[in-house]
Structures are given as structure tokens and as C-alpha cells.
N, CA, C and O atoms as CSV, one atom per row, in Angstrom:
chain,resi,resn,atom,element,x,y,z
A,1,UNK,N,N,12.908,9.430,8.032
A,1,UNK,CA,C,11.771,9.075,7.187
A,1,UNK,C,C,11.666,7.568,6.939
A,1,UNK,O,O,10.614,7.025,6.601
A,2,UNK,N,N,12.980,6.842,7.155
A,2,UNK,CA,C,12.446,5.594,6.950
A,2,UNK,C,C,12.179,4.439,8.171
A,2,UNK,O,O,11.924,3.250,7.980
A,3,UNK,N,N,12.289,5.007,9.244
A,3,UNK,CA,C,12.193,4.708,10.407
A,3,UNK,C,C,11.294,3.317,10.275
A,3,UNK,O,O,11.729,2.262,10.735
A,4,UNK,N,N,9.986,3.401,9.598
A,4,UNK,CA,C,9.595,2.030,9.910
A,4,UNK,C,C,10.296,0.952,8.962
A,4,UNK,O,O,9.855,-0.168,9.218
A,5,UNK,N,N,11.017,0.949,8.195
A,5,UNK,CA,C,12.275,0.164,7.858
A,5,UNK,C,C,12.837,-0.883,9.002
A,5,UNK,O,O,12.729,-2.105,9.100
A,6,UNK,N,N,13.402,-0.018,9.722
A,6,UNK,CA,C,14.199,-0.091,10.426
A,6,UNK,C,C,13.495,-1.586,11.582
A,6,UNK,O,O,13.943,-2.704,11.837
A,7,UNK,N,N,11.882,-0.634,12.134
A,7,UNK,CA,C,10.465,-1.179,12.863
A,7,UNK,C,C,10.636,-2.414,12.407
A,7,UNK,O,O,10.796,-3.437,13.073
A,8,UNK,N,N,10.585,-2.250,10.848
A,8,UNK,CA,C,9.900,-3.632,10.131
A,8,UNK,C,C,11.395,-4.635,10.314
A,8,UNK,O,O,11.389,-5.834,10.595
A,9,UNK,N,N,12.315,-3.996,10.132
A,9,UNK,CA,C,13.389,-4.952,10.183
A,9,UNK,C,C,13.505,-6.297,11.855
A,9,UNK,O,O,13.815,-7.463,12.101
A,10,UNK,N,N,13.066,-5.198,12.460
A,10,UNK,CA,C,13.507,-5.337,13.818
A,10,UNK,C,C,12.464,-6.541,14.452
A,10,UNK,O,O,12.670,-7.349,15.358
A,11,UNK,N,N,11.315,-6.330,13.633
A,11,UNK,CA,C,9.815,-6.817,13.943
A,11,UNK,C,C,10.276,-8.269,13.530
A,11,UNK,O,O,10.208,-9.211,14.319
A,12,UNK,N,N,10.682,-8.368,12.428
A,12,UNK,CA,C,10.955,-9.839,11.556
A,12,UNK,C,C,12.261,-10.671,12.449
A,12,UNK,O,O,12.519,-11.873,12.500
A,13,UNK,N,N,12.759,-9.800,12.934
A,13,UNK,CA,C,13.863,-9.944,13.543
A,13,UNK,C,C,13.871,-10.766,14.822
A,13,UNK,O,O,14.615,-11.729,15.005
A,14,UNK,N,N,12.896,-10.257,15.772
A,14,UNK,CA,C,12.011,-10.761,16.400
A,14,UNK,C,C,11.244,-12.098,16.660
A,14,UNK,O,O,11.361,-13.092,17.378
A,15,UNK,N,N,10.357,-11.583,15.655
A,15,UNK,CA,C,9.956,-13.032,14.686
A,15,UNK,C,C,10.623,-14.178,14.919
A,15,UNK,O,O,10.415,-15.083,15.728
A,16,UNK,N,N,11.370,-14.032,14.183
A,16,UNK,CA,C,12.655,-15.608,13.848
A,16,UNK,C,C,13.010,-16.033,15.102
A,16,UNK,O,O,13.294,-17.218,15.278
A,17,UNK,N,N,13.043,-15.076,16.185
A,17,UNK,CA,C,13.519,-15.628,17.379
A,17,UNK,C,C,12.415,-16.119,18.172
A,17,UNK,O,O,12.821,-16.367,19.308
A,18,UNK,N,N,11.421,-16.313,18.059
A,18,UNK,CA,C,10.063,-16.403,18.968
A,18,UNK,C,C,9.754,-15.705,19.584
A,18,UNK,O,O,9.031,-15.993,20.538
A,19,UNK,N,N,10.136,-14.513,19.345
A,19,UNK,CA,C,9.630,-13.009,20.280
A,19,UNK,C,C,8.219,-12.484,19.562
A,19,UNK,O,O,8.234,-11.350,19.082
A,20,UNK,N,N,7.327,-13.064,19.498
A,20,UNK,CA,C,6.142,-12.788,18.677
A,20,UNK,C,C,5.608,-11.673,19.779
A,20,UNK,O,O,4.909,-10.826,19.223
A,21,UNK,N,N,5.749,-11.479,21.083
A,21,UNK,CA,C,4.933,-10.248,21.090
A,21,UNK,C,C,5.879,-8.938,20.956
A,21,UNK,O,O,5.516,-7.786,20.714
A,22,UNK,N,N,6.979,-9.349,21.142
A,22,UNK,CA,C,8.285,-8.365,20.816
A,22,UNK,C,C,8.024,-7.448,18.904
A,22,UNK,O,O,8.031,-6.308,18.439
A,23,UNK,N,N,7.813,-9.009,18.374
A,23,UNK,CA,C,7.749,-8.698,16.934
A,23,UNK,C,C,6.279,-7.658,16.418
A,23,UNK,O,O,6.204,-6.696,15.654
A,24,UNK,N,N,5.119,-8.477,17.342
A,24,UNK,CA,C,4.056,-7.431,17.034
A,24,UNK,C,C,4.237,-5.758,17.293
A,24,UNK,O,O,3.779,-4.886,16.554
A,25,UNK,N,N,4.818,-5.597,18.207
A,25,UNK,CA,C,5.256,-4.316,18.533
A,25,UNK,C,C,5.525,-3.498,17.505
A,25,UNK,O,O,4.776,-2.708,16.931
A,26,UNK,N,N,6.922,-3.808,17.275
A,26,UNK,CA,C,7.491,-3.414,16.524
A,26,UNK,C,C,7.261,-3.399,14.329
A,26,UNK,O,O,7.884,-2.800,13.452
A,27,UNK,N,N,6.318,-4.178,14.295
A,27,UNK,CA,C,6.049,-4.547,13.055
A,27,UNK,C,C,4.242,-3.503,13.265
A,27,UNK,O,O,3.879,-2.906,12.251
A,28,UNK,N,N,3.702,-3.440,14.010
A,28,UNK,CA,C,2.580,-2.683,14.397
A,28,UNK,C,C,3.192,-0.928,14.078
A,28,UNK,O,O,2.708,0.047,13.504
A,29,UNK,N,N,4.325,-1.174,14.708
A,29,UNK,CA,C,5.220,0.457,14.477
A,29,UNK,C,C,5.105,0.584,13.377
A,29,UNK,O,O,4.309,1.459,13.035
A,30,UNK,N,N,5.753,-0.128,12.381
A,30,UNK,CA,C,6.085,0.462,11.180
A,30,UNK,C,C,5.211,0.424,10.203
A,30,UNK,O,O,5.433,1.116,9.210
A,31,UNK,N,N,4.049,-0.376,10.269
A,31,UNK,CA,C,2.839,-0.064,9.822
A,31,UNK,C,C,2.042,1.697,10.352
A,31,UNK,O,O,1.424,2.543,9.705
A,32,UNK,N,N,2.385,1.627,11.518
A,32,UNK,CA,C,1.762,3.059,11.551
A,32,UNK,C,C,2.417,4.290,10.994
A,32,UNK,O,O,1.849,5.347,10.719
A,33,UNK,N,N,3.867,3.967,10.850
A,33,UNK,CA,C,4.862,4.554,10.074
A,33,UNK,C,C,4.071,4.883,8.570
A,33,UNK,O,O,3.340,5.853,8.366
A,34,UNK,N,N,4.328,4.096,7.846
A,34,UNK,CA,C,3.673,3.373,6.388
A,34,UNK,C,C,2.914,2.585,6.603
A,34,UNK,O,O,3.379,1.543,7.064
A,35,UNK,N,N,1.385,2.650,6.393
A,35,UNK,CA,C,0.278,1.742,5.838
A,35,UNK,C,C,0.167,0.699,4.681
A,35,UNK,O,O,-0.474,-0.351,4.633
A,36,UNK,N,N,0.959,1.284,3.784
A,36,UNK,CA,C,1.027,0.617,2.697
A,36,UNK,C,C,2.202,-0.029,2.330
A,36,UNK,O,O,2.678,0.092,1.201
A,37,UNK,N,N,2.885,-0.951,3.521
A,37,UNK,CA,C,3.809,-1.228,3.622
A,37,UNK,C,C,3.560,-3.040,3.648
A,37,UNK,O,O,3.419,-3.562,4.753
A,38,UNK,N,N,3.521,-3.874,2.452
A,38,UNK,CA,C,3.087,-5.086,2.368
A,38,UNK,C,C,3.793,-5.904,3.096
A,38,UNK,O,O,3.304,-6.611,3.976
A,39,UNK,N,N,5.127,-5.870,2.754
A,39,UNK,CA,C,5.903,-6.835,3.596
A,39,UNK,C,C,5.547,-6.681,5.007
A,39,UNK,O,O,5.097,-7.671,5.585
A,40,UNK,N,N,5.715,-5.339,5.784
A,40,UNK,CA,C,5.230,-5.302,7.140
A,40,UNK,C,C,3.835,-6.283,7.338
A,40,UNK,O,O,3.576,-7.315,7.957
A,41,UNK,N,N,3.281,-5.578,6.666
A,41,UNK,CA,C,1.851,-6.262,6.712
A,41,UNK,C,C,1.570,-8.038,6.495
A,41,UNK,O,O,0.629,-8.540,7.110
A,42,UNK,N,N,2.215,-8.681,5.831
A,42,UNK,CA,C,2.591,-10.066,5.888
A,42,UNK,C,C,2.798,-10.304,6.723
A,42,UNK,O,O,2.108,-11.206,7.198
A,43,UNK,N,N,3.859,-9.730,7.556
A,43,UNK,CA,C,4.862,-10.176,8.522
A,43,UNK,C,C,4.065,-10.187,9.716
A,43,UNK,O,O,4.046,-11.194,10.424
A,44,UNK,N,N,3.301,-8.997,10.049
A,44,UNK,CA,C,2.067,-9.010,10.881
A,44,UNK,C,C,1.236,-9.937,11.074
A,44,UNK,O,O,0.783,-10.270,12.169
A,45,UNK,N,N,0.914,-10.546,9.721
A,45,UNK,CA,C,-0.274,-11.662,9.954
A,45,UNK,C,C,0.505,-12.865,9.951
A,45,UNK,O,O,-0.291,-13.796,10.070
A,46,UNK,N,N,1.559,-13.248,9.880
A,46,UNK,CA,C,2.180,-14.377,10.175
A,46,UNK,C,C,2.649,-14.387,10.998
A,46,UNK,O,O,3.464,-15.306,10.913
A,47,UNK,N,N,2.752,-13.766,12.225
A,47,UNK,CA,C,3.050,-12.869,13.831
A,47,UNK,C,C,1.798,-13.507,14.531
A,47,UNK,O,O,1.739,-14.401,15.375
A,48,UNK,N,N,0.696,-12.678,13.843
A,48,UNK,CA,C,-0.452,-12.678,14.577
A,48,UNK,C,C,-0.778,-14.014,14.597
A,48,UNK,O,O,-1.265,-14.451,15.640
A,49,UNK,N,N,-0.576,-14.909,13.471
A,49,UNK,CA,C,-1.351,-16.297,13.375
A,49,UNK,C,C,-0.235,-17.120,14.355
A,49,UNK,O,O,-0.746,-18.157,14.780
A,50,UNK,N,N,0.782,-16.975,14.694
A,50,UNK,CA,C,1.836,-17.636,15.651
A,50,UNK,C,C,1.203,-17.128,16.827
A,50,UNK,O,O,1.063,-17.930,17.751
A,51,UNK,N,N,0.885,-16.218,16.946
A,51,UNK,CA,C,-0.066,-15.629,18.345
A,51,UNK,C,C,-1.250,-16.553,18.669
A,51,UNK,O,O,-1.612,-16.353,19.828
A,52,UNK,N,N,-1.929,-17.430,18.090
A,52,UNK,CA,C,-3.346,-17.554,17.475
A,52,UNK,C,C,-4.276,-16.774,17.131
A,52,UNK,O,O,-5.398,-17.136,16.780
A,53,UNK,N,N,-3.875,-15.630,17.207
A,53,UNK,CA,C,-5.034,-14.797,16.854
A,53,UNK,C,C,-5.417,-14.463,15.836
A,53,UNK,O,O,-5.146,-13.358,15.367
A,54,UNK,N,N,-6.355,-15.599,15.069
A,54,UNK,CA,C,-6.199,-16.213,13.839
A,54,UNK,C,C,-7.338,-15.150,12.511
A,54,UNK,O,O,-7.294,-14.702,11.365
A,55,UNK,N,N,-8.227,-15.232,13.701
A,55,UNK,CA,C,-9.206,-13.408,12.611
A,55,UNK,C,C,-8.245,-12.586,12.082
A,55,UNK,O,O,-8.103,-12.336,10.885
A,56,UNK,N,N,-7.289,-11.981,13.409
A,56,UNK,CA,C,-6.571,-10.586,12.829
A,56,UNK,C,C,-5.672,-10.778,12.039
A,56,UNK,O,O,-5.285,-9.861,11.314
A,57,UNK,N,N,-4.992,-12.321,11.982
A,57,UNK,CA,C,-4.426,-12.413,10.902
A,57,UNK,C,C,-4.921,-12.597,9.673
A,57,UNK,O,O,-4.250,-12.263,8.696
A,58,UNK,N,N,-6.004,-13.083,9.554
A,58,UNK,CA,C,-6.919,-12.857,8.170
A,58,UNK,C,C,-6.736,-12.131,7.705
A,58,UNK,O,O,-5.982,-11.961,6.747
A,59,UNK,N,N,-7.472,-11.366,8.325
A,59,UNK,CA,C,-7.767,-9.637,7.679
A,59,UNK,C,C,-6.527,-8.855,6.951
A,59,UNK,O,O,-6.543,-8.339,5.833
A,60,UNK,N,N,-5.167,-8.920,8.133
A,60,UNK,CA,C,-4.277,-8.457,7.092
A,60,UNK,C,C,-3.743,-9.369,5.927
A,60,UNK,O,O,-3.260,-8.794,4.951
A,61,UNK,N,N,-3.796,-10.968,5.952
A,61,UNK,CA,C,-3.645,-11.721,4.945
A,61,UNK,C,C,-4.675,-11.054,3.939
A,61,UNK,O,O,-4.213,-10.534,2.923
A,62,UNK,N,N,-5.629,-11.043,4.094
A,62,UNK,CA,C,-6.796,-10.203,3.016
A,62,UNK,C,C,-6.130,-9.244,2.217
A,62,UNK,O,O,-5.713,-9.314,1.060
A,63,UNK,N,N,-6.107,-8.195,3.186
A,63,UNK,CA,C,-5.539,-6.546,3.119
A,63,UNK,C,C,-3.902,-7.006,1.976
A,63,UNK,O,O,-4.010,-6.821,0.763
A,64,UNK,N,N,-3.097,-7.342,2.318
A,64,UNK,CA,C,-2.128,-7.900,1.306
A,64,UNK,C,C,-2.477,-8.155,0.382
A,64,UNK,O,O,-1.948,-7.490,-0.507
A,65,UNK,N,N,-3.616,-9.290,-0.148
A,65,UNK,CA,C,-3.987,-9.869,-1.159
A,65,UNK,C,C,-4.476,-8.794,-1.799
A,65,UNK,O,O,-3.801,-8.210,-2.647
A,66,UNK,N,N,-5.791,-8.384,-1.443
A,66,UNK,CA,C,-6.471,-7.063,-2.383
A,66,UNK,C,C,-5.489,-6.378,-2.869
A,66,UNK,O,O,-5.363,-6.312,-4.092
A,67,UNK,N,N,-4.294,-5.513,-1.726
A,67,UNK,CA,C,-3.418,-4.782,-1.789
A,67,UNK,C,C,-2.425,-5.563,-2.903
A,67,UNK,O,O,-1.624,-4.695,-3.251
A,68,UNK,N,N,-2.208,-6.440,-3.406
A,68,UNK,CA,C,-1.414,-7.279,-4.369
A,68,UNK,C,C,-2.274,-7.152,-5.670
A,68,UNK,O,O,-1.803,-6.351,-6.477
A,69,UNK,N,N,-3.251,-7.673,-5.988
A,69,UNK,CA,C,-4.369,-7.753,-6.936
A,69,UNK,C,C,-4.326,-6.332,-7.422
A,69,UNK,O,O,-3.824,-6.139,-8.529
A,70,UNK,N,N,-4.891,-5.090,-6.582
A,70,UNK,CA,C,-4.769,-4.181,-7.122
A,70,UNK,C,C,-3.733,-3.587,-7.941
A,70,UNK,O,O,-3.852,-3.018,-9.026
A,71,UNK,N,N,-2.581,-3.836,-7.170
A,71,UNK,CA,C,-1.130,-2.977,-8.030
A,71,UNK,C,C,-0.703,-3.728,-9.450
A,71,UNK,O,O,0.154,-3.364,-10.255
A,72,UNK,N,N,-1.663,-5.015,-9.509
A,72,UNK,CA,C,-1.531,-5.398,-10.856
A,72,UNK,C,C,-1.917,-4.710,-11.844
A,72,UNK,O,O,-1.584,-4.897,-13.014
A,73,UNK,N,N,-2.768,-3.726,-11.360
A,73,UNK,CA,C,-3.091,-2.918,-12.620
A,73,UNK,C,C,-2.132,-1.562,-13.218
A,73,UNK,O,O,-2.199,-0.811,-14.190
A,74,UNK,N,N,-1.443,-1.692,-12.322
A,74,UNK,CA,C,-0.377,-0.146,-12.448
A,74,UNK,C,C,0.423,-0.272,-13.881
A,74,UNK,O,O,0.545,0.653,-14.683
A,75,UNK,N,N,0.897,-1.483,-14.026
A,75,UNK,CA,C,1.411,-1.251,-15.358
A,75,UNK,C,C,0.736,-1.271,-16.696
A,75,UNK,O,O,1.123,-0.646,-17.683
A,76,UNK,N,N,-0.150,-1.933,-16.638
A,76,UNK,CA,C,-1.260,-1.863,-17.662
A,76,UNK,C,C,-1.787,-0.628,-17.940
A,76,UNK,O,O,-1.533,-0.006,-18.971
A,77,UNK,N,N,-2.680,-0.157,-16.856
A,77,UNK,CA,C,-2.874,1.296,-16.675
A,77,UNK,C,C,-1.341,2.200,-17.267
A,77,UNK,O,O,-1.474,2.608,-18.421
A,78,UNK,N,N,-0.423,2.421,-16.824
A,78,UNK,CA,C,0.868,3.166,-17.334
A,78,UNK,C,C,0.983,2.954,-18.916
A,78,UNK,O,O,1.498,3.920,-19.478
A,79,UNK,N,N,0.650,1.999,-19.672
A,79,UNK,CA,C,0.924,1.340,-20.957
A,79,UNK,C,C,-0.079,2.460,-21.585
A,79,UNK,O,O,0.256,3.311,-22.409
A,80,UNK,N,N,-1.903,2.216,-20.803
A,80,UNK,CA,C,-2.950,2.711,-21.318
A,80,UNK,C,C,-2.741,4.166,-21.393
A,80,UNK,O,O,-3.164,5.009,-22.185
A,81,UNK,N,N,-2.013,4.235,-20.412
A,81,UNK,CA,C,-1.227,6.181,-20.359
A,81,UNK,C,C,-0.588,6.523,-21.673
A,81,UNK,O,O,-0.836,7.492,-22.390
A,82,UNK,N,N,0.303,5.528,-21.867
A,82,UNK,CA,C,0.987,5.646,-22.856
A,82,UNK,C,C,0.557,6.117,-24.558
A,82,UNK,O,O,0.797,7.093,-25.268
A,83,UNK,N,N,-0.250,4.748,-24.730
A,83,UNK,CA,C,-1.344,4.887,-25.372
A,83,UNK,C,C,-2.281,5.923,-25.647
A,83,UNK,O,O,-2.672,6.147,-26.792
A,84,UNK,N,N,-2.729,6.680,-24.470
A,84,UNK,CA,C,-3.989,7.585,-24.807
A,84,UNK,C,C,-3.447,8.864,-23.574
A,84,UNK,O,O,-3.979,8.912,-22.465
A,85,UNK,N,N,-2.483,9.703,-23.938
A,85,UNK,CA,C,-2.332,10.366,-22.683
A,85,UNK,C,C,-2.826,11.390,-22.900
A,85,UNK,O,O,-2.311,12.485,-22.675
A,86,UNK,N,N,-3.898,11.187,-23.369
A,86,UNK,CA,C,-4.778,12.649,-23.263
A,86,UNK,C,C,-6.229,12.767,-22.395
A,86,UNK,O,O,-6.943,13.696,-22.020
A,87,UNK,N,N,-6.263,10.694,-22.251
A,87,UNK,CA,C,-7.620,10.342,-21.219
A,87,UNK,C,C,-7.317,10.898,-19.557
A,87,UNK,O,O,-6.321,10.478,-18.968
A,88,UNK,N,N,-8.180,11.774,-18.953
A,88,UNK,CA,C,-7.643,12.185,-17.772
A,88,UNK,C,C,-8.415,10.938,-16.429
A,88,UNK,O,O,-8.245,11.028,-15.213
A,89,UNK,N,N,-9.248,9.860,-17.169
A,89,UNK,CA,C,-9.758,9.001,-15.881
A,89,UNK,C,C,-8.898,8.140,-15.693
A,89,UNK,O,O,-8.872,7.526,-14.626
A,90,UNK,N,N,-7.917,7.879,-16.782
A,90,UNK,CA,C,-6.701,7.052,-17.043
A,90,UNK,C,C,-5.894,7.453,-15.785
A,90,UNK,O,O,-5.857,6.844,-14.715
A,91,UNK,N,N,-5.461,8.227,-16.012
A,91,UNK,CA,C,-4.297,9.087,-14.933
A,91,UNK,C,C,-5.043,8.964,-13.533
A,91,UNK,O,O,-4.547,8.359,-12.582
A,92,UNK,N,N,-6.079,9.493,-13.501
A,92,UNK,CA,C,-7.023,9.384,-11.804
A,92,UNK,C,C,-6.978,8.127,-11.702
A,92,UNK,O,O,-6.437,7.911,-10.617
A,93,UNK,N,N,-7.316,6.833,-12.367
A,93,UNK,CA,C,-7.994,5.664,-11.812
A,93,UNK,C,C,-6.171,5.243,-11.501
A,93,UNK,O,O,-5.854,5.098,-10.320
A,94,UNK,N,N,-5.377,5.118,-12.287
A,94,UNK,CA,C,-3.776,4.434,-11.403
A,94,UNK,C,C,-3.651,5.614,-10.058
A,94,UNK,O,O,-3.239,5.256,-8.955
A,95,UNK,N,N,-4.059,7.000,-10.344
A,95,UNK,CA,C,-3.750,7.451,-8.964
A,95,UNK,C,C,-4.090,6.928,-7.907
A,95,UNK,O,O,-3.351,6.629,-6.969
A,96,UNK,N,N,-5.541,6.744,-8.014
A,96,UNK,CA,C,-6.092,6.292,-6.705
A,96,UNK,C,C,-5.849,4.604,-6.409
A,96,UNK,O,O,-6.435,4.208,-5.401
A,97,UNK,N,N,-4.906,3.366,-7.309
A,97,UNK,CA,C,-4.547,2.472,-6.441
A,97,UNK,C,C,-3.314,3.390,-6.277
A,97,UNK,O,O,-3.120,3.452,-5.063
A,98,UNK,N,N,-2.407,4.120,-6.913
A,98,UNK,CA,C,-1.156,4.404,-5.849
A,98,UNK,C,C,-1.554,4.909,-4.720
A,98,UNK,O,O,-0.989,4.563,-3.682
A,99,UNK,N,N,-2.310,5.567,-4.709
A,99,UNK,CA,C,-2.898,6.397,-3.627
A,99,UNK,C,C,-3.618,5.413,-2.112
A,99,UNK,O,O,-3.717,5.709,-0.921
A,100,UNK,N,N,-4.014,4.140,-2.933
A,100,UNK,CA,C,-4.600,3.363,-1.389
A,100,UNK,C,C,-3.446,2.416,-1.118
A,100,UNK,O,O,-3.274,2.123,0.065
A,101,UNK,N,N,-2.747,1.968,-1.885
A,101,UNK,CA,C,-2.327,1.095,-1.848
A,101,UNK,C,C,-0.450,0.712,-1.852
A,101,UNK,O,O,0.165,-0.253,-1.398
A,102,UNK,N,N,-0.013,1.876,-2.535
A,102,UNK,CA,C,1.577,2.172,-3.128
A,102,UNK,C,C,2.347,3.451,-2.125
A,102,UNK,O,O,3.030,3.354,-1.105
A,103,UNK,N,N,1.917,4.585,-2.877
A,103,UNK,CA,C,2.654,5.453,-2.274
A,103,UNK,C,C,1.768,6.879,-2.178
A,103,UNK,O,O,0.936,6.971,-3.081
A,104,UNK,N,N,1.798,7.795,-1.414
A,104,UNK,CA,C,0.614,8.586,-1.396
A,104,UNK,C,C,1.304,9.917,-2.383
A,104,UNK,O,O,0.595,10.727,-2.980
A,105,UNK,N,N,2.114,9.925,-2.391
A,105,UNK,CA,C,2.829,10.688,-3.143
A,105,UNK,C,C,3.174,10.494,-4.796
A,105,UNK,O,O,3.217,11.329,-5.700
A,106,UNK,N,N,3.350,9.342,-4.795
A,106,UNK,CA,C,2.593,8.944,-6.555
A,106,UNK,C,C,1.322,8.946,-6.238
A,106,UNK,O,O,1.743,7.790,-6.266
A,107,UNK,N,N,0.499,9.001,-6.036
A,107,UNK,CA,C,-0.603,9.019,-6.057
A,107,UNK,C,C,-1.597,10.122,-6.586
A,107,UNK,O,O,-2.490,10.120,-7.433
A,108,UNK,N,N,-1.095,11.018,-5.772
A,108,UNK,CA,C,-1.289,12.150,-5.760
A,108,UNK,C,C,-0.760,13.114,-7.409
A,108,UNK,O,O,-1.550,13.840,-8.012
A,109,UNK,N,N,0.469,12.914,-7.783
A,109,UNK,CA,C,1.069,13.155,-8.973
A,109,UNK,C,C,-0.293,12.573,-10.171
A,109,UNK,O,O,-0.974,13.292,-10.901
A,110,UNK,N,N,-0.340,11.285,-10.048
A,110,UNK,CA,C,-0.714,10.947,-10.616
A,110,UNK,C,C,-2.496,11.966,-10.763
A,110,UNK,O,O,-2.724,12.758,-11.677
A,111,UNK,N,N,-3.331,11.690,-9.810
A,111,UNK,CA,C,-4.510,12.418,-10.041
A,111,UNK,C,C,-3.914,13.722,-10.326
A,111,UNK,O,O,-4.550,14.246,-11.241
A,112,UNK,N,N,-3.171,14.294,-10.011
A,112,UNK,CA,C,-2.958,16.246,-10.111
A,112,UNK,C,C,-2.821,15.952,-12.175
A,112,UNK,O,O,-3.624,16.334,-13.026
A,113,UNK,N,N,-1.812,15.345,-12.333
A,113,UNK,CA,C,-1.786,15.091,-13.781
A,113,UNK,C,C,-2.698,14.982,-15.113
A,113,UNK,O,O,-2.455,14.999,-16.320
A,114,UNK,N,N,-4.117,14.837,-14.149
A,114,UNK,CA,C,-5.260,15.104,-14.747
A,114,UNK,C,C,-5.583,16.156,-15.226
A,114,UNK,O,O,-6.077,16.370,-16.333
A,115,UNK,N,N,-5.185,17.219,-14.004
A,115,UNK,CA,C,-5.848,18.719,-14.339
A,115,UNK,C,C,-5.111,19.583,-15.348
A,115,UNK,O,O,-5.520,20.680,-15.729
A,116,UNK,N,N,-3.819,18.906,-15.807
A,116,UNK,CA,C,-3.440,19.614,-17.000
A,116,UNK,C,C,-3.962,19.235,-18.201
A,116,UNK,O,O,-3.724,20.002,-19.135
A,117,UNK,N,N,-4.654,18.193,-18.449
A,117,UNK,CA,C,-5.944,17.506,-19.357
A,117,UNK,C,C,-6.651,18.727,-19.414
A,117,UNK,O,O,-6.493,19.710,-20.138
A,118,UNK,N,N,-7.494,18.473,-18.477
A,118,UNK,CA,C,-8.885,19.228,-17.841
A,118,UNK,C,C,-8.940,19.383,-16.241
A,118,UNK,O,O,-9.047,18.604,-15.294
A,119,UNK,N,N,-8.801,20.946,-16.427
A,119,UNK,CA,C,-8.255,21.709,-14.948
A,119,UNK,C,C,-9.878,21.135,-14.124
A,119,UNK,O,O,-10.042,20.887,-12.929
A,120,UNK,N,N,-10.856,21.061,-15.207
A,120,UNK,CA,C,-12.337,20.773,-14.489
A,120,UNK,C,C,-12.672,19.584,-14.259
A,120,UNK,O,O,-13.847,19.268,-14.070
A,121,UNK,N,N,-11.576,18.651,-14.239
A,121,UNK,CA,C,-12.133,17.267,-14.410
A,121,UNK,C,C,-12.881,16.735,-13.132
A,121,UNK,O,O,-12.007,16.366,-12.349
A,122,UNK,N,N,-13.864,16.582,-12.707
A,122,UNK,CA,C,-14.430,16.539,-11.560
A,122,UNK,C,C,-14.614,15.276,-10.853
A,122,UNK,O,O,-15.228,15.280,-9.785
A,123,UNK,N,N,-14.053,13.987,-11.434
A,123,UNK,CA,C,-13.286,12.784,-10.676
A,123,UNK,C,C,-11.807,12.939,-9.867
A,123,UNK,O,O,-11.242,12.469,-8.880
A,124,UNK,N,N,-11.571,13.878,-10.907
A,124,UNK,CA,C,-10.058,14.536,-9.965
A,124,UNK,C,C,-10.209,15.146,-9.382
A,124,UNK,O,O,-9.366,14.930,-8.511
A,125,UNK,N,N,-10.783,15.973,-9.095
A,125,UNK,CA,C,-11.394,16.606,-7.809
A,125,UNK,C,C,-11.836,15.707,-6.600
A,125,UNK,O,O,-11.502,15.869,-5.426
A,126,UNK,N,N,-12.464,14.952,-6.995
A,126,UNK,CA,C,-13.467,14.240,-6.032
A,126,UNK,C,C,-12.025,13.158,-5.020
A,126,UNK,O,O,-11.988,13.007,-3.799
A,127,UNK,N,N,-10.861,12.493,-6.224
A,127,UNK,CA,C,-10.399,11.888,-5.838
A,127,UNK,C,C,-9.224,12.483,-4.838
A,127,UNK,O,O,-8.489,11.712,-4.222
């Protein structure tokens, strides 16, 4: 299960040595492994931009950033849990950044956690 660990290790590994298409390989792996795997994803676009291939490294420089910005809200949100754990959009709205962005499996906890609120809640559904 942690196989792209291993990808990502190997990818960076790579990297350092000037094996940049060696490293894309392997850092491409472990992204397909885990998506939501930031460090991979850094490591990718600082790969890709040693490549010149200076768009695709954007994009995942982007994809990081959003992907960073967003998880700022997880603890705030968790506090607001704290606070009001009887709001069920509370619980859905941190699901769905764990869910794009963290882990799909908190994620998921998190929206299901709704329906013991309100089994009808129909954002939790949707999400």
C-alpha cells in the first residue's frame, strides 16, 4: 500500500542525480499511486521545470498551491466541529477538502458523519 513512497523516494532520488527523465518516471508512478500526494507533486514540477517543460510544471506548482491553501482550512473547520457539532455542512464542507485534496478515506468519514446529524442531509448525499 505504500508503494508510491517508495516511487516518490526513488523519483527524488533520481532527481539529485540528474536523472530527470529517470525521476519523472518514477515520481509520475507514485502520483498515480496517490494523487494527493504533495511532496510527489512538487517534486514533479521541479523535475518537469529541469526538463523545460515549463507549462507542466506550472500547473502542478498551481495544483500544490490550491492543494496547500485549501488544507488550511481543516483545522479551523475541526475547531468549528468542535464548537457546533451538531452543524452537518460543517462535517461535509472539511470532508470534501479531505476528500480532494488529503486523504479519501478521511474524507469520506468525514461526509458519512453527517448522516448521523441528518440521515437526509442532501449535500451529503450529493458529496
Amino acid at each position: 500500500p505504500e508503494y508510491f513512497e517508495a516511487a516518490s523516494n526513488l523519483g527524488d532520488l533520481e532527481a539529485e542525480v540528474g536523472n530527470h527523465d529517470a525521476a519523472e518516471k518514477w515520481l509520475r508512478m507514485a502520483i498515480d499511486k496517490n494523487s494527493r500526494d504533495l511532496q510527489s507533486r512538487y517534486s514533479l514540477a521541479v523535475n518537469l521545470r529541469e526538463l523545460g517543460r515549463i507549462e507542466e510544471a506550472q500547473r502542478e506548482f498551481d495544483f500544490v498551491a490550491e492543494s496547500r491553501k485549501a488544507l488550511e482550512q481543516v483545522n479551523p473547520l475541526r475547531n468549528q466541529i468542535v464548537e457546533n457539532p451538531s452543524d452537518p455542512a460543517l462535517r461535509v464542507k472539511l470532508g470534501e477538502v479531505l476528500l480532494k485534496y488529503e486523504s479519501e478515506r478521511n474524507g469520506r468519514f468525514w461526509i458519512n458523519s453527517a448522516f448521523s446529524i441528518d440521515p437526509n442531509y442532501r449535500p451529503a448525499h450529493e458529496a
